[in-house]
N, C-alpha and C positions, 0 to 999 in steps of 0.2 A: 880966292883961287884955291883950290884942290890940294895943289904942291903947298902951299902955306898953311892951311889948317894942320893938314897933316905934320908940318914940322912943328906948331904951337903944339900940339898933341902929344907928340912925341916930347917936348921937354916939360909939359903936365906931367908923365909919369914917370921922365927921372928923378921929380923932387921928392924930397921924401915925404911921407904925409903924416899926421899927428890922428894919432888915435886919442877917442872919446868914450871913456868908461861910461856903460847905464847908467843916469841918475838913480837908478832905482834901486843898486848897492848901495845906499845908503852912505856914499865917499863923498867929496868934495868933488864938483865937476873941475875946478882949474887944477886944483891937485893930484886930479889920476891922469893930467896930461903927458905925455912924454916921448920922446925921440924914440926909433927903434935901436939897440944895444945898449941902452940907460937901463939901469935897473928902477924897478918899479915902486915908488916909495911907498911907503910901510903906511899905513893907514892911523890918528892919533889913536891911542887908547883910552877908553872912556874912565875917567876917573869919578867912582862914586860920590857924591857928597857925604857930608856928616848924617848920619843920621839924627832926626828930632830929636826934642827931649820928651817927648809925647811916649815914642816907644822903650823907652828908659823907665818908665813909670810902673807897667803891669810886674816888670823884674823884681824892683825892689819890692813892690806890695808882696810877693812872692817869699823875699826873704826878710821880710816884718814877720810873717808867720809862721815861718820856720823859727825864725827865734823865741818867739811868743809860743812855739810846742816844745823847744829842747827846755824854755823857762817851766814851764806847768811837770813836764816831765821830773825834774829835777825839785819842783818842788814835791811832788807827790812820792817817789823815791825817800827824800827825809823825812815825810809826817807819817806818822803810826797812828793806830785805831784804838781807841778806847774806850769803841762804846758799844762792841758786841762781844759774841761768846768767846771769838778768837782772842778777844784782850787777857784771857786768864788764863793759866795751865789749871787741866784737869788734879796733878798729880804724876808722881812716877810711872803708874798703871800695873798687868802685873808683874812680878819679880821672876816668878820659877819657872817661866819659860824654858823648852829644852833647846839647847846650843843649836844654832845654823838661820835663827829670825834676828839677828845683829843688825844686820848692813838692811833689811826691811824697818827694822824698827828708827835706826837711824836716820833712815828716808824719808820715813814719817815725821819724825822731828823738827826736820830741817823744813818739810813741807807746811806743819802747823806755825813756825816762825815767819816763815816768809809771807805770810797771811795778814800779818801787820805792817806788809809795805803794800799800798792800795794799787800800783799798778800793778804788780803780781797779780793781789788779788784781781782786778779787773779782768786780766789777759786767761786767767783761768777761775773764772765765773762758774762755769758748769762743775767744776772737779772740787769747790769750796761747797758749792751751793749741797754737793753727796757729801761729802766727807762731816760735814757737821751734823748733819739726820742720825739718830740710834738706830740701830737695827732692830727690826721686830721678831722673838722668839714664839715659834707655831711649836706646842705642845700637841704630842701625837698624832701628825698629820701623815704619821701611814700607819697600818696595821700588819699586822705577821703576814698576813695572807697579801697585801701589795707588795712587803717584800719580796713573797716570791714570787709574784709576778715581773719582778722586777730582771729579777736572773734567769727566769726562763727567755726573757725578751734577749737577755745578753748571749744566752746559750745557744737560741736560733740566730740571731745575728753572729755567732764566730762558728757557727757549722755550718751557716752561707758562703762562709770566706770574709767576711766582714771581723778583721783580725784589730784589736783595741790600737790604739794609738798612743806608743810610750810619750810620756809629756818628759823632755828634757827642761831638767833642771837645773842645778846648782853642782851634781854630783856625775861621776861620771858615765855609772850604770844607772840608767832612770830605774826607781822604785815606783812607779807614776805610771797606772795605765788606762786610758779612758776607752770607753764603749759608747758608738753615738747612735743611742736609741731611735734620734727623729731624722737615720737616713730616709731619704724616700720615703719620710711619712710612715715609718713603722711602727712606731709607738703609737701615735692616735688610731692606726688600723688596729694594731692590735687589742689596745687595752684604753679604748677610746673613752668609758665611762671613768677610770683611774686619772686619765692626762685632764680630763675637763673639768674634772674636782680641783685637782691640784693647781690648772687653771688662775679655778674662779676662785679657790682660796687667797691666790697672789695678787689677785687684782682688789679683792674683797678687805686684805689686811693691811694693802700699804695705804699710809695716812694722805693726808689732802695735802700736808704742809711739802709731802716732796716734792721734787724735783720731778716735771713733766707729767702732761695726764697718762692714765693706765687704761682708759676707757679703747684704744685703739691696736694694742699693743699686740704683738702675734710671737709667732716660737721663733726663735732664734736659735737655741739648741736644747738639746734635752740628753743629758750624758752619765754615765753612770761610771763614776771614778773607783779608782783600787790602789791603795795605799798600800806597799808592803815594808818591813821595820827598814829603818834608814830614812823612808820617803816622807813626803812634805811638797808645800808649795811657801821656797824662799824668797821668788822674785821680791828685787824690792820694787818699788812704786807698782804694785800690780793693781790695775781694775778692769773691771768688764768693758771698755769702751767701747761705744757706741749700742751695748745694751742700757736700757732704759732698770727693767727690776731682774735681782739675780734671788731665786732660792738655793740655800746647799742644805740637803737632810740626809741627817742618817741614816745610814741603810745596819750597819752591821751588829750586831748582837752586843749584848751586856758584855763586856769579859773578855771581847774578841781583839781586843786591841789595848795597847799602853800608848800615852802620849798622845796627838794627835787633833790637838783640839783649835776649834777655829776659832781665828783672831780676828777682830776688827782694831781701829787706832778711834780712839776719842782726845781729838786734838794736840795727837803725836803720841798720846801714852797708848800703849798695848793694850785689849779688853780681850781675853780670852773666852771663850763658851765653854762649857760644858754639857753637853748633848747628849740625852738619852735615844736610844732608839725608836725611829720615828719623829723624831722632832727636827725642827730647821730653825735655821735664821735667815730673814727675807729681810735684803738693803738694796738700798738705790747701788747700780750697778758701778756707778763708777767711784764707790767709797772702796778707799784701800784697803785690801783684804790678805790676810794668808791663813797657809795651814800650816801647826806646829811638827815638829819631826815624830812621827810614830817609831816610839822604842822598842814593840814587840807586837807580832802577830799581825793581821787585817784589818784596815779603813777602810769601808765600803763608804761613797756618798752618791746622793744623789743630785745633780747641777742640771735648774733649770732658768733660761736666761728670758727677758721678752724683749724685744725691741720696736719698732715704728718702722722695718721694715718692712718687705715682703712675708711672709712665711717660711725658713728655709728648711732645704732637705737634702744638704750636700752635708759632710764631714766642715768641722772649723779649717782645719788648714788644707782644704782643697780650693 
């Protein structure tokens, strides 16, 4: 009957009806059941298990090894070297140095001790490997007439505008003025047969036993220094780093100057040069080096540096 369906119908949709979450949330199908105005129960949360002992394993092999390098480190820190040139002091070295190489010469001290703890030495391989090498003294490697080629190169470079570059040092008025010959390739334009002697002599006189080949080496700078009385080169720890061979020659006359003479360190102790004019001293670039305080009158030198760089042609601190 009509009338009848119709009233079963009608109390089909006053009951109320149960809702059925997606199996496919990934919930319990009888636990997402529930009445309408019930709140909706919380779903459990997944509690991770233990992890293996499998993953536990790569860790510690990790800190096996770490302790097996604080151990090596620690031994090496206590043993000393005994069986090369660094086991010995050369000596005091010289005495009459003028006042203001203290705190370089100190530097140097400290740096030939530390030479007998082997990871120092390891960590600086390259700066032991120069500083133990003697430097090689080039008797009369310019003549009157390079010098003045010398300062004529200086005279057209500071009447271009190319004005020296006071080198600060230790004092408050630099005495320290450099002229950089190989801007833009001036020097080999200019006095190209001069630069390529001087060249092949640096590459010709350093030994086999240094540090890195020279067969590759290019200009790194080419400068021509001016010492006036007060100046010097104090730095302590100074080296040419990342040049490979440094030349420094005199430029200035007999008589033209007091004091003023270059120093290398032979295993902490001081070696002073005495240089005639025209002559140099050619050392691996990064053995520590200064110049003593000039106490009267002009130091002219000449600095040329090579490295395994490009060729440059810009100022050093540009």
């Amino acid at each position: 009957c009509p009338r009848r369906l119709h009233s079963l119908w009608t109390v089909q949709e006053s009951r109320p009806r149960l809702q059925v979450s997606s199996p496919s949330r990934g919930l319990d199908t009888a636990a997402s059941l529930h009445r309408p105005g019930e709140s909706r129960r919380q779903p459990r949360r997944h509690v991770s298990a233990p992890r293996p002992e499998k993953s536990r394993q790569p860790t510690m092999a990790m800190l096996a090894a770490m302790r097996q390098l604080l151990e090596e480190k620690r031994r090496l820190e206590k043993e000393t070297t005994t069986d090369d040139a660094w086991a010995t002091r050369p000596g005091p070295g010289a005495s009459d140095l003028a006042p203001g190489l203290e705190a370089a010469v100190a530097a140097s001290r400290k740096f030939a001790a530390e030479a007998r703890t082997p990871l120092l030495r390891a960590r600086r391989k390259c700066w032991y490997d120069a500083e133990i090498q003697k430097p090689v003294i080039l008797r009369d490697l310019l003549s009157s007439d390079d010098v003045a080629k010398l300062r004529r190169m200086r005279a057209a470079l500071e009447a271009s505008g190319r004005t020296p570059h006071m080198f600060r040092d230790t004092t408050e008025e630099s005495n320290h003025a450099v002229c950089y010959l190989h801007y833009d390739g001036f020097a080999q334009r200019t006095e190209p047969e001069l630069m390529e002697r001087l060249l092949a002599a640096m590459r010709a006189h350093a030994p086999s036993v240094w540090p890195r080949s020279t067969r590759e080496l290019r200009v790194r700078c080419i400068e021509l220094h001016t010492y006036q009385a007060g100046g010097g080169l104090f730095l302590p720890s100074h080296r040419d780093n990342d040049s490979v061979l440094t030349l420094s020659c005199r430029v200035s006359e007999d008589g033209a100057f007091g004091g003023g003479r270059f120093v290398t360190y032979d295993r902490g102790a001081p070696v002073a040069h005495r240089l005639d004019q025209g002559s140099a001293v050619l050392f691996p670039s990064e053995k520590l080096h200064n110049i003593e305080r000039v106490e009267r009158g002009t130091r002219e030198s000449l600095v040329i540096e090579l490295w395994e760089g490009d060729t440059n042609g810009v100022d050093r601190f540009k």
